[in-house]
C-alpha positions in Angstrom: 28.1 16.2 50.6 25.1 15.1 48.1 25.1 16.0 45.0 21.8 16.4 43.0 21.2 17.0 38.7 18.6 19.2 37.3 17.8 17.7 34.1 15.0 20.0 31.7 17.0 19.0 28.6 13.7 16.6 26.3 15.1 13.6 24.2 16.4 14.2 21.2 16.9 13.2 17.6 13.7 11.3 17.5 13.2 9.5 14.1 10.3 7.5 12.6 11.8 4.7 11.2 9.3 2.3 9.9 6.9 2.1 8.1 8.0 5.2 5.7 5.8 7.8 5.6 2.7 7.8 3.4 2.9 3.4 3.0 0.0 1.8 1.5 -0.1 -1.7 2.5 -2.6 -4.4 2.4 -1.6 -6.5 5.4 -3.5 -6.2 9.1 0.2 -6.5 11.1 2.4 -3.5 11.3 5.8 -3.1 13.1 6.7 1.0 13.9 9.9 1.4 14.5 11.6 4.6 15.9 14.9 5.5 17.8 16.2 8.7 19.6 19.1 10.1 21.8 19.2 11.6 25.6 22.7 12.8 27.2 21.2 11.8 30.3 19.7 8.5 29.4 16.5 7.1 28.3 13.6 5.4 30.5 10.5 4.5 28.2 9.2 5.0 24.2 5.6 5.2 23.9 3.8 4.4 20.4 0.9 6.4 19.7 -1.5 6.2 16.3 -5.4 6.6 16.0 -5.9 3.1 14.7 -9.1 3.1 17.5 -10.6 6.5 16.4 -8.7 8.4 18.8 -5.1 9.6 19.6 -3.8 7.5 22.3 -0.7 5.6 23.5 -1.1 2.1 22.3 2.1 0.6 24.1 5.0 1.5 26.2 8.4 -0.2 26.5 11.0 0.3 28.6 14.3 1.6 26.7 17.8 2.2 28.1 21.0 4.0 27.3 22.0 7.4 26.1 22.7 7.6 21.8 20.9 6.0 18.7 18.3 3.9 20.9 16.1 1.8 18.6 12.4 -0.1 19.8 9.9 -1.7 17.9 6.1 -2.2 18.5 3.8 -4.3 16.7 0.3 -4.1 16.1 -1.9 -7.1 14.8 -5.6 -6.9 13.5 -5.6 -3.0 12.2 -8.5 -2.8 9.6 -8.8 -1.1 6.4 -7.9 3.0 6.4 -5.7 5.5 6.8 -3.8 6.0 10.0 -1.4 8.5 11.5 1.3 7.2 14.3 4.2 8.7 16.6 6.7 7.7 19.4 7.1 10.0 22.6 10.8 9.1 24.4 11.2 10.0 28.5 14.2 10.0 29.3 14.6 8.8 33.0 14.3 12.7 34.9 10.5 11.8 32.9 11.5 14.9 29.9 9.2 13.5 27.0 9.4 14.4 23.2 8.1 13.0 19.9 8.7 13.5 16.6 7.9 16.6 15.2 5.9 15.3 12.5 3.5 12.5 12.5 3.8 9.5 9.8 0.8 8.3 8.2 0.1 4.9 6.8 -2.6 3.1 4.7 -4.7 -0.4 5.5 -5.9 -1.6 2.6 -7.2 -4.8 1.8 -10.0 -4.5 -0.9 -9.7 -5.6 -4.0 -10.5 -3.0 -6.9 -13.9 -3.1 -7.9 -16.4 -2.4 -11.0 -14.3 -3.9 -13.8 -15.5 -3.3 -16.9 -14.5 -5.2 -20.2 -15.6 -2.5 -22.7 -14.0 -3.1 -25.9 -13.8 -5.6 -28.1 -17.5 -6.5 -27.2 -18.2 -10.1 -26.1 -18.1 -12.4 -29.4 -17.1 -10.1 -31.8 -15.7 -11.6 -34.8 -14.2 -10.1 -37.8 -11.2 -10.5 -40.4 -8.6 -8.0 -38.4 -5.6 -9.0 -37.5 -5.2 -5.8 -35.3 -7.6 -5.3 -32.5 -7.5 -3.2 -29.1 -8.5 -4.1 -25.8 -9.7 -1.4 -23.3 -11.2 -1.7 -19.8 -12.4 0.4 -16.5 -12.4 -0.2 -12.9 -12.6 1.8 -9.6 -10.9 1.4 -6.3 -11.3 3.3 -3.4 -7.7 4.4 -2.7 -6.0 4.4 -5.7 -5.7 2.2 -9.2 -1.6 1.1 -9.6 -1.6 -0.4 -12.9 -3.6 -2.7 -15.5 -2.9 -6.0 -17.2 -4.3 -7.7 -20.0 -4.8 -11.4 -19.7 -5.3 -13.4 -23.3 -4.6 -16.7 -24.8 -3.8 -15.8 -28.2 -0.3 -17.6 -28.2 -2.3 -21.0 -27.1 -1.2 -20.1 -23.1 -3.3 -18.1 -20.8 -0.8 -15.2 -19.9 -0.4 -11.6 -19.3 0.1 -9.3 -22.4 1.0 -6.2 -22.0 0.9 -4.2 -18.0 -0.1 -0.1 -18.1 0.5 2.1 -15.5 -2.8 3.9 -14.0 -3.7 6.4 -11.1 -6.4 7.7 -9.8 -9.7 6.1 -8.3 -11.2 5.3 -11.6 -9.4 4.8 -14.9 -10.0 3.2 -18.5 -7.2 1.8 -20.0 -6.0 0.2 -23.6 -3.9 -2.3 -25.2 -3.0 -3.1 -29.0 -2.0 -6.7 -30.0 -1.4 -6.5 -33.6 -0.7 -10.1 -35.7 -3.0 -11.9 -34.4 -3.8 -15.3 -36.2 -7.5 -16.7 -37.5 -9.2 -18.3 -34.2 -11.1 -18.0 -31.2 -9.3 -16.4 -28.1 -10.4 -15.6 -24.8 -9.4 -12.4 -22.6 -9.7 -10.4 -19.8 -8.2 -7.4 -17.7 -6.5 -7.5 -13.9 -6.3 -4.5 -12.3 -4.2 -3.9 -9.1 -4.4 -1.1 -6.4 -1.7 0.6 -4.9 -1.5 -1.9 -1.8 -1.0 -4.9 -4.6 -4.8 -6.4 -4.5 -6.0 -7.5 -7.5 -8.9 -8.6 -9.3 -10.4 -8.8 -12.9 -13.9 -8.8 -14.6 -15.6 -12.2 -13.1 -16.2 -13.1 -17.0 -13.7 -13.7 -19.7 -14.5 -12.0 -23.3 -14.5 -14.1 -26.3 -12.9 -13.2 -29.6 -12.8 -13.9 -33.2 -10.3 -13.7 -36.3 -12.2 -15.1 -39.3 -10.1 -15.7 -42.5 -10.0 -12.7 -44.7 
């Protein structure tokens, strides 16, 4: 006698392993990770993403065994914006299923832009030993935080960091104690993917003896 299987039964337990969901990330190279489970047995995993402008199937790799299966595709020279990817698993009677939910990730590689050093003005001098410090920038995707850069304890260093969101922000910082002399200082600002930049001119400051 020959025996024969009927197989309908799609893969299951598909996960989206990496990257997580909703990652911002300024690097052009990206590894997707994903596993899955078919009583039967599994045959192929196909990654697919719209990195080109369309929803396509970028690569295919052949997979094999039953439980917890695990594959990995990379992709090189992926420019700047916001993605979505998915895996579709066969199993080997060619039943296909993806995840039910799409992951989305973020390219982004430009620095944030239009920083303005707004207060103290540029040379101010004056007897005060407290003075604040407050900038703006933009970015496209998203501001993470805000750093203020002086030299007031004879070392260029950072100060004091602030948290920021948004695509624009102004931000401020308070250095009280400060002794007569001429200091220097600026802001760095850093996007959600880590780039970061500052004002292409440092400020100048002035504590004059009371």
């Amino acid at each position: 006698n020959f025996t024969f299987t009927v197989d309908s039964t799609l893969p299951s337990s598909i996960n989206l392993s990496n990257p997580a969901n909703d990652v911002i990330n300024s690097s052009s190279t990206w590894r997707f990770d994903s596993n899955a489970t078919d009583f039967r047995g599994l045959s192929n995993a196909s990654l697919y993403h719209n990195i080109s402008g369309s929803w396509v199937a970028n690569q295919t790799v052949t997979v094999s065994g039953t439980s917890g299966v695990v594959t990995s595709i990379n992709v090189t020279s992926v420019v700047d914006g916001r993605y979505i990817w998915n895996f579709e698993w066969c199993d080997t009677s060619n039943n296909c299923n993806q995840s039910n939910s799409n992951f989305t990730f973020t390219v982004d590689s430009t620095r944030p832009s239009t920083i303005n050093l707004l207060s103290p003005a540029n040379d101010t001098s004056n007897t005060s030993t407290t003075w604040q410090f407050s900038s703006n920038a933009t970015d496209g995707l998203g501001l993470a935080n805000a750093t203020l850069y002086q030299n007031i304890n004879g070392t260029w260093a950072p100060n004091q960091t602030n948290t920021v969101t948004g695509t624009s922000a102004t931000t401020s910082f308070n250095i009280t104690n400060v002794a007569v002399g001429t200091y220097v200082w600026n802001v760095q600002w850093c996007d959600s993917a880590g780039n970061c930049n500052q004002s292409n001119s440092n400020f100048t400051f002035t504590v004059q003896s009371a």
